[in-house]
C-alpha positions, -999 to 999 in steps of 0.1 A, spaced: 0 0 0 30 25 10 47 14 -24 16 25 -48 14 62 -31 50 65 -34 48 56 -75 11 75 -74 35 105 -58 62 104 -78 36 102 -113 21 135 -100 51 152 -93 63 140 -132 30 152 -146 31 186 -128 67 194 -137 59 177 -175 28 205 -174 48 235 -162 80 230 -184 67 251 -208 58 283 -185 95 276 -166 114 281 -197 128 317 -204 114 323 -241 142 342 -267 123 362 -289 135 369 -327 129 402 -315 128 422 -286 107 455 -304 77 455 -297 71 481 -327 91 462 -355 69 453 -387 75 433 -415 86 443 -441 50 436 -463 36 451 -433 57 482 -433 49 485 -472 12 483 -469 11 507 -439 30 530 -461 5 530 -490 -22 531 -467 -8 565 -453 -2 578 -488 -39 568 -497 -51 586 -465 -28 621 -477 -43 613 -512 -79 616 -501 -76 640 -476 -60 668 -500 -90 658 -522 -116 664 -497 -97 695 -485 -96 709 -520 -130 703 -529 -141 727 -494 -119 753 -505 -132 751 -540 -171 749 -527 -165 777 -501 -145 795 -528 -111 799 -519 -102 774 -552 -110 791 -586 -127 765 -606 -94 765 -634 -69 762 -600 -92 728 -590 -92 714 -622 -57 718 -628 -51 703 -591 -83 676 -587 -69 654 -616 -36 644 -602 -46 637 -570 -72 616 -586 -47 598 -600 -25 592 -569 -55 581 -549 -68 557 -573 -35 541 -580 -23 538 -542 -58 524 -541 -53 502 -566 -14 492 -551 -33 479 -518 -62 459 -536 -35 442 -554 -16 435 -526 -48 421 -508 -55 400 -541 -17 389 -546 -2 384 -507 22 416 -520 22 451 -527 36 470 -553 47 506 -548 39 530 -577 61 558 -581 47 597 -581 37 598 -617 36 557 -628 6 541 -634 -2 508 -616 -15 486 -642 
């Protein structure tokens, strides 16, 4: 009887220490930063800042051309290329999304 609460002891103390091997270890992280990215990660954060400059000088230029400040030749010659930045940093982030990758046009090349 003495013998099986020995081995029924020594099974617990096995499973316990089996159980809390993991949490005992000290982990080495690849890295300590907490605010490192990936690269992909820092690329699509990127174009998603450049869409958010895109379409905020947009709806900026629009007020100043509805309150007035903007002469309508002024906000034609300036709506168009913004346009154009938007929709292709747009574009860069939907084919990222599509293809696991983004592509980052230059200021002035077309994303086909």
């Amino acid at each position: 009887m003495a013998w099986a609460l020995v081995v029924a002891a020594m099974l617990a103390v096995v499973a316990v220490v089996f159980v809390a091997r993991p949490f005992l270890r000290d982990p080495t992280p690849a890295s300590d930063r907490l605010d490192e990215l990936a690269p992909e990660a820092r690329e699509r954060l990127a174009l998603a800042e450049e869409r958010d400059r895109a379409l905020a000088a947009l709806k900026e230029l629009e007020f100043d051309h509805r309150t007035g400040k903007v002469s309508d030749d002024d906000y034609r010659a300036q709506v168009g290329p913004l346009r154009r930045r938007a929709a292709e940093v747009l574009r860069a982030l939907e084919a990222g999304e599509q293809a696991g990758h983004e592509r980052v046009p230059d200021r002035g090349q077309r994303v086909p």
